[in-house]
N, C-alpha and C positions, 0 to 999 in steps of 0.2 A: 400492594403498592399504595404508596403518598399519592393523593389528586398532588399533579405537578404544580398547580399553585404554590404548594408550599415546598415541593423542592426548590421552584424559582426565589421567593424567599430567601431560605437558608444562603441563597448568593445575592443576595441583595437587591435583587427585582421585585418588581410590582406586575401587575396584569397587562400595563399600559406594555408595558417592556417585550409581550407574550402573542404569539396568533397561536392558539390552543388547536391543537390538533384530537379530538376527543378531552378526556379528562386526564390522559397520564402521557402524555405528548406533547408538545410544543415547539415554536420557531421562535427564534430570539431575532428582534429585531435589530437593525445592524445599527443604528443610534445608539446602543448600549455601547459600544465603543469607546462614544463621545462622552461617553458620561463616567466611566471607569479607564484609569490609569494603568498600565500592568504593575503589579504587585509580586507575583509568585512566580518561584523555582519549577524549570519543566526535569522532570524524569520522563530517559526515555528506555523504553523494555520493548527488547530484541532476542534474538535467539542462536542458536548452534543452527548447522546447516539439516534443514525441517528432514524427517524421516516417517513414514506411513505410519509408527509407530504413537508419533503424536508429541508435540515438546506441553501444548497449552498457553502459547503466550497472551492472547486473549483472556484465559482463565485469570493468571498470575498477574496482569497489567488488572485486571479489576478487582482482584484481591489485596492487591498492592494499596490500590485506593481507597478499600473496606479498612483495613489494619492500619492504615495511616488516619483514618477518618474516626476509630476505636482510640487511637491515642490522642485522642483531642486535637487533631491539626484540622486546617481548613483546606477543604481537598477538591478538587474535580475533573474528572477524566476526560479525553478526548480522543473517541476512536475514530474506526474508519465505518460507512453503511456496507453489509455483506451485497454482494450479488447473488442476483438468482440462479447464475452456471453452477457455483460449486455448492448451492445450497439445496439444488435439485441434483446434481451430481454425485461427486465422488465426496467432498469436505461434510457437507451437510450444514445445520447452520455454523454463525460466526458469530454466534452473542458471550462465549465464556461457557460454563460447564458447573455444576451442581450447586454449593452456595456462593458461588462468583459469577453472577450474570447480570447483563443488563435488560431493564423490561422493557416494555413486554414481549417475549422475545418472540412471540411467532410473526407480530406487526413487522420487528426491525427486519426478522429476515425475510422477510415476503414485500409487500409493498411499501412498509412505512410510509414515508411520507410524499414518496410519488419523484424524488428527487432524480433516482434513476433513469423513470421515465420522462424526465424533460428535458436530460442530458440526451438520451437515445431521439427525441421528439427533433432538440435543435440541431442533433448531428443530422440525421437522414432531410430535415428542411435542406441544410446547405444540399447533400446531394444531388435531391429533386430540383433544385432550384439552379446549380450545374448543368443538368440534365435537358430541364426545360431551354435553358439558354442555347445549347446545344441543338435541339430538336428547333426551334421557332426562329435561329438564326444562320440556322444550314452549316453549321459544324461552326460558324464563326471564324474567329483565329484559334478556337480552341484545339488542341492535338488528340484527336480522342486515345491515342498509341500514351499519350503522358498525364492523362486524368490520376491522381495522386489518393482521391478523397471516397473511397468506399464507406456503405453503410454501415450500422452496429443495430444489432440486436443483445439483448440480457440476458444472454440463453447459449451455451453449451449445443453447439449444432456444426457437427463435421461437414454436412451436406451444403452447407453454405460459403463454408472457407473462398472457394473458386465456382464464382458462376457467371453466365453471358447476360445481360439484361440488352433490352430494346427490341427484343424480338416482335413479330406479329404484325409487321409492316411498317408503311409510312408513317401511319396515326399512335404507334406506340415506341417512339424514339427512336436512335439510332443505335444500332448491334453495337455491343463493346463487352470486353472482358473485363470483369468487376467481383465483387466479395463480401464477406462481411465481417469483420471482427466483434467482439463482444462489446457490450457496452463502455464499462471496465478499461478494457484499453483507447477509448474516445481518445483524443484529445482536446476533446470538450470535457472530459472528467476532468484530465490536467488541468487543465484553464479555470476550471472550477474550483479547483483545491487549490491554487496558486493566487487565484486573483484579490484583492484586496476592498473592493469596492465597485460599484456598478461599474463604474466610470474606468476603471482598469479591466475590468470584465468585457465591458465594448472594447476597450483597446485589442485587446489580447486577441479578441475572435476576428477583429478587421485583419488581423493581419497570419491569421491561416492561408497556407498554400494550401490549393485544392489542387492547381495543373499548371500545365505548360501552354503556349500557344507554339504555331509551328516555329515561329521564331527562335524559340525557346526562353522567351518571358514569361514571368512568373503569373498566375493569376490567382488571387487573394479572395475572401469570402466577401471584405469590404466592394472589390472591382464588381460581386453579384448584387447589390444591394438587397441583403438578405439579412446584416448583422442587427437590426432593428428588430425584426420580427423573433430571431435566434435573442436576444438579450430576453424579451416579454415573453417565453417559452420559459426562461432559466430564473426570472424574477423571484419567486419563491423556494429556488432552488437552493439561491446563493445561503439563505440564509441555513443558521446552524439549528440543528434539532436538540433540543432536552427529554432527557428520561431521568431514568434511575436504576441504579444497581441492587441488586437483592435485599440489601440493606440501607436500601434510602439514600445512598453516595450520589450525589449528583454525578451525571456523564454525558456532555457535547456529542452525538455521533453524526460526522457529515462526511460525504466524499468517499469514494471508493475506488478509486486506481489499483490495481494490482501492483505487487512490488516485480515481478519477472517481466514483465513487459510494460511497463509505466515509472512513476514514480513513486507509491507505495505508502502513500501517508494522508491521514486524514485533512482537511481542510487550513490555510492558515487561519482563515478567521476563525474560524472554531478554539483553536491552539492560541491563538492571540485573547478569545473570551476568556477559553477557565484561567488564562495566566493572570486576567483585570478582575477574575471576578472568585479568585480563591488565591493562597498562600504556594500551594503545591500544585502543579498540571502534572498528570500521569499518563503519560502516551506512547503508544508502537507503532511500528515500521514494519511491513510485512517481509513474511520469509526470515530468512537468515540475517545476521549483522551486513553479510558483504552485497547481498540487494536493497531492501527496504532502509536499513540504517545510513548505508552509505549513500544512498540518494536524497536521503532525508538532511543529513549533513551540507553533499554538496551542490545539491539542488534548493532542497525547500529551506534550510535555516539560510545560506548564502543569499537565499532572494528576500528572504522578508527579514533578516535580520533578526535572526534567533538563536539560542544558543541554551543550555542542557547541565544542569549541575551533578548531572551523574546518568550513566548508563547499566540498565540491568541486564546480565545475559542468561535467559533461561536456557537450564539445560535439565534431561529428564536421564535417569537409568536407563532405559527401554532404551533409545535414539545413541545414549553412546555407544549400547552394543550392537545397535543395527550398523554402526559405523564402523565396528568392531569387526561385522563381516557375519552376523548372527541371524535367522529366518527368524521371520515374526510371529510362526508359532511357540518358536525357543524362545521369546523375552523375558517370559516370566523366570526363569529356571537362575537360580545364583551360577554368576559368570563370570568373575572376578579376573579372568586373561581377557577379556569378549571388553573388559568397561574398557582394561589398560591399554588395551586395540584401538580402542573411539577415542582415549582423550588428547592425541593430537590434532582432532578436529575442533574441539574446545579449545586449546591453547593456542591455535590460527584466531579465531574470533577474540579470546583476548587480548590479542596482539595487537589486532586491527582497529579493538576500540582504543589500544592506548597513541594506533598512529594517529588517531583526530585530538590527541593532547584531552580525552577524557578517563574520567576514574569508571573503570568498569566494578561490579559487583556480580557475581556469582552463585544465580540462583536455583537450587535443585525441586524443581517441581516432583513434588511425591506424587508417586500413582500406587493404589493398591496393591500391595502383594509386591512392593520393594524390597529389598533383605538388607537390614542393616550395615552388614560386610559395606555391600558396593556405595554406599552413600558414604560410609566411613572416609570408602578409598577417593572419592571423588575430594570430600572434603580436605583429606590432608594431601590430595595432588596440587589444589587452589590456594592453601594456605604455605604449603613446603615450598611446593616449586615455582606456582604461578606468583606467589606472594600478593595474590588477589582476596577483598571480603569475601564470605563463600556466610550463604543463608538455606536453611532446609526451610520449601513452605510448601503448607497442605491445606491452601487455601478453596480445594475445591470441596474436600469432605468439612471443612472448618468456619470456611467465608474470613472475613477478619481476622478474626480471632488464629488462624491458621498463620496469617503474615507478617503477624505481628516482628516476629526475629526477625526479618528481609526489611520492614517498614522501618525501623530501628536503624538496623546498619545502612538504609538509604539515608535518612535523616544525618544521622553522624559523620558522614561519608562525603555526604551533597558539599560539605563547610571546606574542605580541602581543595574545593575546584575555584582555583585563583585567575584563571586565566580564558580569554573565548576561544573555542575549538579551533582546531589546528585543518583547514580543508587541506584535501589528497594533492588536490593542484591548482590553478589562476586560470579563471574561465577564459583568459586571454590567450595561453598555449594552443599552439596547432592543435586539431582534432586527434591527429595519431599520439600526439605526447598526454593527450588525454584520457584518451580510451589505455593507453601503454601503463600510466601508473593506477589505474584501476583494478585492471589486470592482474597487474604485477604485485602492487600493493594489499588489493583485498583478497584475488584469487589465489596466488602465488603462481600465477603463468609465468614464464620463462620466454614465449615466442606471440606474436601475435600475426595472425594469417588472414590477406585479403586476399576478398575472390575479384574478380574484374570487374563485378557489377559494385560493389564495395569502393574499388578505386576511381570508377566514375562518377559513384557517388559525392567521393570527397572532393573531385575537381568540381560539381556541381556546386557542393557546399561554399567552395573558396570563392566562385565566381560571384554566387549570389552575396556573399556577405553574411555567411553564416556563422562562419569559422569559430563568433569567439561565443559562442554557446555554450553549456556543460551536455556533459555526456550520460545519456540516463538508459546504458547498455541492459539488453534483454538478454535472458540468461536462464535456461535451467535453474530453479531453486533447489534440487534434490542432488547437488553439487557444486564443489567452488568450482570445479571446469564447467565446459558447455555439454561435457558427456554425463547427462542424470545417471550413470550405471557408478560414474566411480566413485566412491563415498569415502569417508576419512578424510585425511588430507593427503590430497594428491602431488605429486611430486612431477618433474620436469614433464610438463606438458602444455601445450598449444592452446590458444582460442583461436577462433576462426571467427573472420566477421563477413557475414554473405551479403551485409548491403545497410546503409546506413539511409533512415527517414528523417525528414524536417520536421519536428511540430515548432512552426515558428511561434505558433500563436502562442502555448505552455512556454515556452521557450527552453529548448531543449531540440536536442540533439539524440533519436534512439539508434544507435547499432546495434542488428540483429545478430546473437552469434547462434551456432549452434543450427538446431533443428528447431528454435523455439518459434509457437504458434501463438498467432493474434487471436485465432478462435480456435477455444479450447473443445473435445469434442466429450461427450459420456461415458464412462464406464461402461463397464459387462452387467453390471447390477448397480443401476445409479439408484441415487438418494430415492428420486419420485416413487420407487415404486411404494418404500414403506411411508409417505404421506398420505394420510386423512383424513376426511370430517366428518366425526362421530357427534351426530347432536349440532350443536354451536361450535365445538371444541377442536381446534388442529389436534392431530395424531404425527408421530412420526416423524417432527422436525428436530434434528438432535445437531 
């Protein structure tokens, strides 16, 4: 690795510009803003619906950056920070894969730069601080039946989803039924990745709902006088981290929302830097085009006023025959009926990106032990029928050098986009006609089903003055329905929405469909067990 001095550098920083975090680390300070203009074109790289099998979009979004950065353009990437759930868990890390990584990768997926923890520090203050209000005010007007605001922990732990807190008498609060979600899904991570400056940052968290009183008024983070202490918790939070990719590529990593139950994208300031401070921003949306992409659209570019000169959609051999209906011991095996099976699942995600009025590009991430046959077939399915760019890259055994073809037809591609994206809907429509072309549009639902707690939610939402907020639905990633079993593209079938939450503060609107969980729980054999440290040296974080 470059001491990050002089990646900062290469983008037109000085030290003043820098709080170093050792010698290949740093925080950019957020007066760099003022001082650089935006300049450059965002790419953004998304994927086919994800399959155990693995698509790499992380890999390919920073080899993307390697191979544009080899043909002389001025480049800088901007991801998301991994969490500790799926990197002790079942994913492992989230830094890229062989010459496409960002450093150092054992820092980014473990502690980095503490940003985690101060999101997890200022969520659990509002709780306790809830809690105490609660206890030292004799229940107040609070409803403890309508408390809203559970903890978060960074950690993959079923045992905590549904728990009673206040046990143990008078002197240790009052019994109530509570939980915990992961950090990850905060909505203090939202607020985080969304807000634009301190001064929007205090806005944002005054105006978190935490509960109800018996009345059923609302009570806000602001009403606990707590948002003061929660801002100076998140102070060096807000700002964006610097590293470097295996090739010296500059790359922004801040913010970490999940795309299945959040909104799925890394920081706007972050995204607002590499665009001031390089030519190209290169950045992903988790999961699938139809979670992470599509909330990146109608969430995050609709609120900070951003917009994309091209979208890349990774797709892998392995993942189209898993969609195909093929076991993951059979991937390797040439399966030339198993791709033509999967690639209605591709030509759904193409479709989707061309309903946001962007030029999608079609990229085949190679993995070992491909067979030429089925990339053939992929290729002349994207170029015949889809009438899509279609790029083969083997940016993981290659680094740059591998992406260069993909890096090419982005560039060439990016000059056709005349126009700013087209959003699914008008943050103004009813919540139902929102969630409906979401649905309908990115999933291919046909019906949409509330349960009762659903429908009172939405009378809740209308009373309070929620109504015209976007919709940032939670969803199974391992399907465009809310059933992870059914893979491909699915045809005439239902979502179900069990109950929709307020994150006023993000601003957003999340409906839960399906069975999907806030806190995600371990594997049969998670990650942890093969981490360790030998000598000085992590082991085992992949």
């Amino acid at each position: 690795m470059k001491p990050i001095i002089e990646i900062a550098k290469e983008l037109g920083l000085n030290e003043s510009d820098l709080i170093p975090y050792g010698t290949d680390k740093a925080k950019i300070r957020l007066e760099v803003l003022e001082k650089f203009s935006k300049r450059g074109k965002m790419i953004l790289v998304s994927a086919i619906t994800p399959t155990s099998a693995g698509e790499g979009k992380t890999t390919t979004t920073i080899g993307l950056g390697q191979a544009m950065a080899q043909l002389g353009e001025s480049v800088c990437l901007a991801l998301r920070e991994p969490s500790l759930g799926p990197c002790l868990g079942m994913k492992g890390g989230a830094t890229g894969g062989g010459m496409s990584q960002v450093l150092p990768v054992e820092d980014i997926n473990l502690h980095f730069t503490g940003d985690f923890h101060a999101v997890t520090s200022a969520h659990n203050l509002l709780a306790a601080m809830l809690d105490n209000t609660i206890h030292h005010k004799g229940l107040s007007d609070i409803d403890p039946r309508r408390i809203l605001w559970r903890r978060v922990l960074d950690m993959n732990d079923r045992a905590l989803r549904n728990i009673i807190v206040g046990l143990g008498g008078v002197m240790q609060g009052v019994p109530r039924e509570s939980g915990f979600d992961i950090t990850a899904a905060s909505e203090i991570m939202a607020i985080l990745c969304l807000s634009e400056s301190y001064e929007d940052l205090k806005n944002r968290l005054e105006n978190i709902l935490v509960a109800f009183t018996y009345q059923g008024k609302p009570i806000t983070a602001k009403s606990l006088n707590t948002v003061g202490a929660m801002v100076a918790l998140l102070k060096d939070a807000l700002l964006p981290n610097l590293v470097q990719t295996t090739e010296g590529v500059p790359a922004l990593i801040h913010g970490g929302p999940f795309a299945n139950i959040a909104h799925g994208c890394n920081s706007v300031l972050a995204t607002k830097m590499a665009l001031a401070l390089a030519d190209w921003t290169i950045t992903e949306a988790g999961f699938g085009f139809d979670l992470g992409a599509e909330k990146f659209f109608d969430i995050k570019c609709q609120s900070a006023k951003l917009d994309t000169a091209a979208v890349v959609l990774v797709a892998t051999c392995r993942a189209l025959k898993s969609h195909g209906g093929i076991e993951k011991s059979d991937l390797e095996k040439l399966n030339l009926q198993a791709i033509q099976k999967g690639l209605p699942n591709l030509d759904r995600h193409v479709e989707n990106i061309k309903q946001f009025c962007e030029p999608p590009i079609v990229c085949l991430n190679r993995f070992e032990g491909d067979h030429p046959e089925e990339i053939a077939m992929v290729q002349k399915h994207c170029e015949n029928h889809l009438h899509v760019p279609f790029a083969v890259s083997n940016v993981f055994e290659e680094g740059g050098k591998g992406g260069k073809e993909l890096a090419e037809k982005v560039i060439f591609h990016s000059e056709e986009k005349h126009q700013r994206f087209c959003p699914l809907y008008d943050w103004g429509e009813d919540v139902k006609t929102k969630i409906w072309k979401v649905a309908n549009k990115m999933y291919g639902a046909e019906e949409i089903k509330y349960t009762k707690k659903a429908e009172r939610d939405l009378k809740s939402i209308e009373t309070l003055g929620y109504g015209n907020l976007p919709v940032c639905i939670a969803k199974t990633p391992a399907s465009l329905t809310d059933d992870p079993k059914r893979l491909g593209r699915p045809e005439n079938f239902a979502v179900t929405v069990r109950e929709i939450l307020i994150a006023a503060g993000a601003g957003f609107l999340i409906p839960l469909t399906g069975d999907i969980l806030r806190m995600p729980g371990l594997p049969k054999s998670p990650q942890a067990e093969h981490i360790d440290l030998k000598g000085n040296k992590i082991t085992g974080l992949r």
